[in-house]
N, C-alpha and C positions, 0 to 999 in steps of 0.2 A: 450306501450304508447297509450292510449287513441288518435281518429281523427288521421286525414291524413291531413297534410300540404303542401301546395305545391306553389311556389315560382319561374316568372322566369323570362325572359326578358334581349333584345339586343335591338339596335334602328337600322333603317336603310335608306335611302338617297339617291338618286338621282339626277342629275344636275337640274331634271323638277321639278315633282309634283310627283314622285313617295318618298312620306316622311311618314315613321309611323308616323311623330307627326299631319298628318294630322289623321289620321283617328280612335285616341284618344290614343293614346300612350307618357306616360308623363315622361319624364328622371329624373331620381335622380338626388341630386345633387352631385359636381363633386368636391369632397374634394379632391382628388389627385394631389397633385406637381408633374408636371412631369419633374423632374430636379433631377438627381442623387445626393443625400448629401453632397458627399465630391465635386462635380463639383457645386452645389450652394455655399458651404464654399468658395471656392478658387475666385467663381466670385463675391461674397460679398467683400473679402478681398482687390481684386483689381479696387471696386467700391469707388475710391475716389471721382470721381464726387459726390455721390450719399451721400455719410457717412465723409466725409472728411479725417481727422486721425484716428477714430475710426476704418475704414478699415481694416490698416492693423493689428488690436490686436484682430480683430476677429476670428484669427485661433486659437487661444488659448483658449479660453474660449468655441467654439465648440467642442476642442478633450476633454475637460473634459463633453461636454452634450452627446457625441458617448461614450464616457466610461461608463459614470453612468446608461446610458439607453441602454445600450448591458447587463447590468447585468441583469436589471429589464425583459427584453426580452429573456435570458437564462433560468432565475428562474421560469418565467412564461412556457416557450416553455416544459422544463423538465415538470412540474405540467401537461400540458397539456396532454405530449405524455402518461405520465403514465395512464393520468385518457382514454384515447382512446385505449389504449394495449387492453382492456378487450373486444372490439369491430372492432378490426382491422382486416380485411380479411386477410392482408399478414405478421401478426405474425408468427414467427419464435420461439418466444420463451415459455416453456412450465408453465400457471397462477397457481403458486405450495399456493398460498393464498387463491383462490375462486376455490371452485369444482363444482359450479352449474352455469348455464348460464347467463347474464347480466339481471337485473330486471329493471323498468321502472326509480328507482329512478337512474340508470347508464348513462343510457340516456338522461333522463333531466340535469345530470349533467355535461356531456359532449354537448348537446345541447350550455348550459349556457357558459363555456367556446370558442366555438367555435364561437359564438355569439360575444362575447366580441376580442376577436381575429379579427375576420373581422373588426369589427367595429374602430377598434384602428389601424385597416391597411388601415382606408379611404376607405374602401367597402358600398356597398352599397344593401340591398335585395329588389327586386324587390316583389309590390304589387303581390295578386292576380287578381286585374283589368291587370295588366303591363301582367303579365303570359298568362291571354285571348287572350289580342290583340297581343302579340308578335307570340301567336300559329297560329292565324288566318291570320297575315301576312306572316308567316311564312313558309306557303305552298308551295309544290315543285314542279313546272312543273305540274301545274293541280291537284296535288296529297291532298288528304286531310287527316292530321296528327289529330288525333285523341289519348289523354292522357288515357293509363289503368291506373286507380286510384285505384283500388283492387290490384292492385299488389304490388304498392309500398306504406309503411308507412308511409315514412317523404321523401320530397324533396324541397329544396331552393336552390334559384339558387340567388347567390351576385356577381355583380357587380364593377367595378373600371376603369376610366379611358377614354376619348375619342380618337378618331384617325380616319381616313378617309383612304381606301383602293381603287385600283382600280379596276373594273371589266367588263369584257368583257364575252358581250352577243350576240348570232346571234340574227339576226331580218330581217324583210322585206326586209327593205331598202340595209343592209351589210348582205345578209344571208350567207358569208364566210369567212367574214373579220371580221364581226360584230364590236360591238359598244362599246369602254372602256366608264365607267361613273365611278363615285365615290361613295361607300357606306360607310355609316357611320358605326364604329366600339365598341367595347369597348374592350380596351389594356386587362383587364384580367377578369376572369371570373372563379369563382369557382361553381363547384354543389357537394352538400351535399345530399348524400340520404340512405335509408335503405327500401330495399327491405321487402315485406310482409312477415312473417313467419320466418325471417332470423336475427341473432344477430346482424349483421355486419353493419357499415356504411363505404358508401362508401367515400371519400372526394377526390374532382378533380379540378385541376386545369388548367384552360387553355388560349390562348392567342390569340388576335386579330378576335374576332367571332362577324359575322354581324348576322342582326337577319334573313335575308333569309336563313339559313343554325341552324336554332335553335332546331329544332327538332334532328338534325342529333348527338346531345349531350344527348339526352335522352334516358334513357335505359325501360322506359315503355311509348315512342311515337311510335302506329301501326299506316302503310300508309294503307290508301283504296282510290276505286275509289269514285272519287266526282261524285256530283249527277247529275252534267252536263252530264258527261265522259256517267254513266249509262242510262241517257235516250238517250245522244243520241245511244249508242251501240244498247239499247232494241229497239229504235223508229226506227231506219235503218232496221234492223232486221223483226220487224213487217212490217215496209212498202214494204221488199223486196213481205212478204209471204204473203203479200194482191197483192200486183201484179200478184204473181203466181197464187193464185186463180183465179184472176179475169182473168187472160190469159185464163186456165185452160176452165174456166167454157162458154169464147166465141168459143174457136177452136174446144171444143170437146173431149170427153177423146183418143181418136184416138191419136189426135198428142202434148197427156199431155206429153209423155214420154220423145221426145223429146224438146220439152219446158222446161221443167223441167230443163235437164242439161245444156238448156241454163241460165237459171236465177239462177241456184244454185252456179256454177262458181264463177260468179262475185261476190253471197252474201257470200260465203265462203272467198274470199279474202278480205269482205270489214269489217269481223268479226275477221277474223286473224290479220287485219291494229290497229282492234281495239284495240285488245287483247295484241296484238307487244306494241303499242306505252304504255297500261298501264304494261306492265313487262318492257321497257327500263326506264320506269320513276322509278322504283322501284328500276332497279339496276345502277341507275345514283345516286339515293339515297343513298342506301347502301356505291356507290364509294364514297360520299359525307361526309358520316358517315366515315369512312375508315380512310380518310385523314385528316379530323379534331383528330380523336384520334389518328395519328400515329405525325402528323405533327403541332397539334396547344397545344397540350397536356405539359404542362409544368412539372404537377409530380401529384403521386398519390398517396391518403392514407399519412403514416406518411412522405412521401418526401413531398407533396404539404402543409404539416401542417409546414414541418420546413420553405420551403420557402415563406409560410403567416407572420409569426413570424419574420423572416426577414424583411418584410415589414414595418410590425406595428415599429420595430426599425428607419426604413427608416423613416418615415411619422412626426413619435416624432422628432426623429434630424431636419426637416427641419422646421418641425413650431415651434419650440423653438429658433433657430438660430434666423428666419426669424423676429417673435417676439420680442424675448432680443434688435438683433438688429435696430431696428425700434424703440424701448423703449428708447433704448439709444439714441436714435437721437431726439429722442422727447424731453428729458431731455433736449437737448441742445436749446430747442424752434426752431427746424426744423422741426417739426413733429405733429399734431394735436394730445391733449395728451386724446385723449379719443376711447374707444372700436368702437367705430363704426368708429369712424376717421382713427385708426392704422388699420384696418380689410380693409377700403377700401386701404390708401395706398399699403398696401400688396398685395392685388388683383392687382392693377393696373400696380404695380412692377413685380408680376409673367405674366400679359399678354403682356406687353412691352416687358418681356424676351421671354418667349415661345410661344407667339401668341394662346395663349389658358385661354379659363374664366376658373379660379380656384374661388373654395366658401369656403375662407382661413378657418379654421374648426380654427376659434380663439379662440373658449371655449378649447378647449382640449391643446390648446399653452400656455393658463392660467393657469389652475390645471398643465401644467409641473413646469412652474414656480413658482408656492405655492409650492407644494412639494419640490424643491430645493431650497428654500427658497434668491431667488433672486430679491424680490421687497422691495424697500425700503416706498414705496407709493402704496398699490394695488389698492386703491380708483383713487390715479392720473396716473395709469399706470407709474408710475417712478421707472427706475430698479437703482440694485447696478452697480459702476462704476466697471470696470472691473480688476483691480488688486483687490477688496475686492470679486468680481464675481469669481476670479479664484480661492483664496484663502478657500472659503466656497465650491466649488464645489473640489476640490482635499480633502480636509475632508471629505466631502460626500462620494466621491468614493472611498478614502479609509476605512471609515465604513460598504460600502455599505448598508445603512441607507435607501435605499427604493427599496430593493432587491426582496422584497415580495408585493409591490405596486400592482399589478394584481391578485396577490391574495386576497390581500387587498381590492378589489373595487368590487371582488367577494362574500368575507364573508367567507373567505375560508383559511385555512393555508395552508403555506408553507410547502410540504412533499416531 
């Protein structure tokens, strides 16, 4: 595959003014519900304030949107793992179909796939401006992470999700107790990549990662000293051995000798301080790396593909529910019966519940609802009442009538 892609970014935050969005770092936006599906159904159902009676006939017509759309998310998930077999590191099993190595058109076509997957799980891939300043803030302890871009092919790095974490740093003021603040997080985090020269990609997923610890996910980010760290080490250095000169050259070669071992002493220790402090940041780093992939690592390769797919199933159930039922209430002249009207009550309904801005992804709520064909008005947003809703969706499901739906949006059959 032609170029080298590269893709990446976390955000991070401070009680002060320590904020990547100061220093031009821009967040995607944050399609993600963060309300488990079947724990949104059950608190819709018991939102009589909110829906009146329609409430409680909500669970019914949701287990036929989790049945029809676990198929469409099987049929897809299968398409996908087959079309990755061909490039998976931890294959197991022997490709008795292809005797030659994957070719460029494998790749773009698991590319495409993969893409689409993210995207239908509420992810989000960060620019390459986001990739810059996320590297640049990203720095460790003076350290400066520098990307080898010859070595790897392809790497993107998607996004999902906010959350705020605490952390605790020594400083001045507490240099034993040090200081909890709060950084800002993103709940999941997948990287996509394929090393130079090599068939394989890699696909990882992982959970709760701020951006001060960004590098520590990258398998082609080398630490070196920064150029501060270098001049002062060279500048100390040099000024020791202009002193010695100039001792040298007032007392006399007589008593250089012992001069000498005076002033070397101290510069050998003050080079070793140097040298100490940049190998502890190196293997503070590595600790850092360590722990994020032993401990933030959710799954790799075709485990992290099945639990993406997962998602994408999650994401649909909630903004169709969320949707149908708001439609319905609109029908009843309770509800503003227009897209940008139902888009905001939805927002304002999910940050009342979870104290979090959601950016209701209402386009993708709509095409669920064409495809199950449940709007009886799509111009006025007015859906089917819900005994005729339940009745066309248990046919659906039992046809399995849009089984191939993600294949379909791809160009692509069902194999």
């Amino acid at each position: 595959m032609t170029g080298r892609r590269f893709g990446l970014g976390f955000l991070n935050s401070r009680f002060a003014v320590t904020n990547i969005y100061d220093s031009g770092f821009s967040r995607p936006d944050n399609r993600f519900i963060p309300v488990a599906s079947d724990d949104l159904i059950d608190y819709l159902a018991a939102d009589e304030n909110t829906f009146g009676e329609n409430s409680s006939k909500i669970r019914e017509v949701a287990n036929w949107f989790i049945r029809i759309l676990e198929q469409e998310k099987s049929a897809f998930e299968r398409l996908l793992i087959r079309s990755y077999s061909r490039v998976n590191p931890d294959r197991e099993t022997i490709d008795v179909l292809n005797s030659g190595p994957p070719v460029d058109s494998d790749f773009e076509s698991l590319n495409t796939k993969v893409q689409h997957m993210l995207e239908k799980a509420n992810f989000e891939k960060l620019s390459d401006a986001q990739v810059r300043t996320a590297i640049e803030a990203g720095n460790t302890q003076g350290m400066r992470v520098k990307l080898d871009t010859e070595s790897i092919e392809e790497m993107a790095i998607w996004v999902r999700g906010r959350a705020t974490a605490p952390f605790n740093r020594r400083t001045l003021a507490h240099p034993i107790r040090g200081e909890t603040s709060t950084i800002a997080i993103f709940n999941r985090l997948a990287l996509i990549t394929r090393p130079a020269g090599e068939a394989n990609v890699q696909v990882r997923l992982f959970k709760d990662i701020p951006i001060r610890n960004v590098e520590a996910l990258l398998p082609n980010a080398n630490v070196r000293m920064g150029m501060r760290d270098a001049v002062v080490m060279a500048g100390s250095g040099a000024g020791a051995v202009w002193t010695l000169v100039a001792k040298v050259l007032a007392v006399g070669l007589v008593a250089a000798s012992q001069l000498l071992w005076i002033i070397a002493v101290p510069l050998a220790g003050l080079s070793w301080k140097m040298f100490s402090g940049y190998r502890r940041a190196i293997k503070n780093r590595d600790s850092n790396r360590a722990r994020h992939l032993y401990f933030q690592n959710l799954g790799a390769n075709r485990s992290a593909i099945h639990m993406i797919s997962y998602m994408i199933c999650e994401e649909e159930i909630k903004e169709a529910v969320l949707l149908y039922t708001f439609c319905l209430d609109a029908e009843a002249d309770r509800r503003p019966a227009s897209e940008t009207g139902i888009k905001t009550e939805i927002e304002k309904y999910l940050n009342e519940l979870t104290s979090i801005e959601v950016d209701f992804d209402i386009s993708d709520a709509i095409e669920t609802l064409d495809r199950l064909g449940l709007w009886k008005d799509r111009t006025e947003l007015r859906v089917l009442g819900m005994a005729e809703a339940n009745a066309k969706l248990e046919l659906h499901a039992r046809q399995g009538l849009s089984r191939g739906y993600h294949a379909g949006l791809l160009g692509i059959g069902e194999k």
